[in-house]
C-alpha positions as CSV (number, residue, x, y, z in Angstrom):
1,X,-37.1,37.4,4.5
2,X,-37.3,35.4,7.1
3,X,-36.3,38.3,10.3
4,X,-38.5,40.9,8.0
5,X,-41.8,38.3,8.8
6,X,-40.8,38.4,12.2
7,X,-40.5,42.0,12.6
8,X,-44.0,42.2,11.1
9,X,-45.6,40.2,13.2
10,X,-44.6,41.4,16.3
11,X,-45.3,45.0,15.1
12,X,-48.8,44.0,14.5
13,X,-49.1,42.1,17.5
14,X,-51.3,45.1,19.2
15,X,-53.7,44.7,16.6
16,X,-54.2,40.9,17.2
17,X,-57.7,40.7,19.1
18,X,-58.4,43.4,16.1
19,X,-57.8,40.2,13.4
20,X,-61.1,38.0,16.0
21,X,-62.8,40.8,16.1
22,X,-63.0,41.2,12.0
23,X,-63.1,37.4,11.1
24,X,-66.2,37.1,13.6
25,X,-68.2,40.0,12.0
26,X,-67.2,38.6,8.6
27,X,-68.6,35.7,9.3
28,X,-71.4,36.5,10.6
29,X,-72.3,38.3,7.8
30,X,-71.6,35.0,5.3
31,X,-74.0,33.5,7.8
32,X,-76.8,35.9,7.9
33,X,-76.3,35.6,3.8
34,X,-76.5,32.0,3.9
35,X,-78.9,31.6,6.2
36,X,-81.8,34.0,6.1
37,X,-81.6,35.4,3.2
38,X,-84.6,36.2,0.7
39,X,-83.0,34.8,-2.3
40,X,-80.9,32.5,-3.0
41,X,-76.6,33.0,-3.1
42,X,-75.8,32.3,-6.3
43,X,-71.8,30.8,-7.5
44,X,-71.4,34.5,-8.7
45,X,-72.0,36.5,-5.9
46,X,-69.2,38.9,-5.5
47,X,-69.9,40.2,-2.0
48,X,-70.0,36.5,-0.8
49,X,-66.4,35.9,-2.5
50,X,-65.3,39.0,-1.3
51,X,-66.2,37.7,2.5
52,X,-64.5,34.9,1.8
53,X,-61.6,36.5,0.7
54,X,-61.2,38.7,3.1
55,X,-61.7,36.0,6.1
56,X,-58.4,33.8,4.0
57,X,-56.2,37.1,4.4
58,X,-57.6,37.6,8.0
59,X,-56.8,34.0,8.9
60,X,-53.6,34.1,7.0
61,X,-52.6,37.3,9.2
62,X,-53.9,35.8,12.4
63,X,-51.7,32.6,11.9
64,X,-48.6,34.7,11.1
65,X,-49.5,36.9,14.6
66,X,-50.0,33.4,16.2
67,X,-46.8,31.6,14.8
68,X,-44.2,34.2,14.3
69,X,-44.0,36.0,17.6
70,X,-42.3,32.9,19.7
71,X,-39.4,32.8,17.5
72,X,-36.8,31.2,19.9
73,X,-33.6,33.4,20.0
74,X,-30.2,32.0,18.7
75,X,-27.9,31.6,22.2
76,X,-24.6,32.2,21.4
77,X,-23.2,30.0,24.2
78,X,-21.2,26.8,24.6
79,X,-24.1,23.8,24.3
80,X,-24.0,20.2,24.5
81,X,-24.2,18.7,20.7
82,X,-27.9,17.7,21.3
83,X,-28.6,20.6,22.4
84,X,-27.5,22.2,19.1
85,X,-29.0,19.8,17.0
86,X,-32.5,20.1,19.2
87,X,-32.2,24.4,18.3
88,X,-31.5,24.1,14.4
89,X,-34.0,21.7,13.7
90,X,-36.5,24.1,15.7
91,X,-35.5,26.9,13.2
92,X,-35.6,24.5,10.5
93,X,-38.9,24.2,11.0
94,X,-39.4,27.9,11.5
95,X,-37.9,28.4,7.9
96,X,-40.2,25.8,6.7
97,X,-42.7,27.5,8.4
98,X,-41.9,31.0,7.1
99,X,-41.6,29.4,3.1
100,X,-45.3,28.3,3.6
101,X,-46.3,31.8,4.8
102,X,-44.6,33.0,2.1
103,X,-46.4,30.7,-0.5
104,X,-50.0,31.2,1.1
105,X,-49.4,35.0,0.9
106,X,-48.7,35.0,-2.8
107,X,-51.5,32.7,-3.7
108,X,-53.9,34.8,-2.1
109,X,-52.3,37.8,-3.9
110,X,-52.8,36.4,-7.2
111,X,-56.2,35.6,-5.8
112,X,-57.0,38.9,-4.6
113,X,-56.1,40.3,-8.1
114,X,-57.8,37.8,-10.3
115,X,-61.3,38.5,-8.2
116,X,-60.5,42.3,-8.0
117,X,-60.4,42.7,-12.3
118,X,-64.4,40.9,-11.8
């Protein structure tokens, strides 16, 4: 699972200033809602929920474009013991990493589909 989210990300890498580019206009459409509207946003607003939905998966993919892309590369050669230790605890963290992805990307799913049935 873990080599699949990396292939994703770097396959979407192109469409990284795409990701700004989406999460500004989103929100500066909650703004313009917020702000200057003519009457007031109400806790059941779906198009305000939907923004705000929309900006969590943008920001979710953004993070996974930001974080998944400097994978360091497994070298094969004969390294000191430190050396070793220093690399597997970096990929630890990378797994650790990768589980939260995972998590965040599910919860938004159920989410996504609990908002979508209105």
């Amino acid at each position: 699972m873990f080599s699949l989210i990396v292939k994703l990300s770097i396959a979407l890498k192109p469409f990284h200033r795409l990701t700004y580019l989406l999460a500004l206009l989103i929100i500066v459409n909650l703004a313009y809602k917020f702000l200057f509207s003519s009457e007031p946003i109400q806790a059941t607003d779906k198009a305000a929920m939907f923004s705000l939905l929309a900006l969590a998966w943008l920001v979710l993919i953004n993070l996974m474009l930001q974080v998944f892309t400097r994978i360091p590369e497994r070298i094969q050669t004969k390294q000191s013991f430190f050396v070793r230790i220093k690399n597997r605890l970096h990929q630890a963290v990378y797994y650790v990493l990768s589980l939260l992805f995972i998590g965040l990307s599910l919860t938004l799913i159920i989410l996504s589909i609990r908002m979508l049935r209105l």
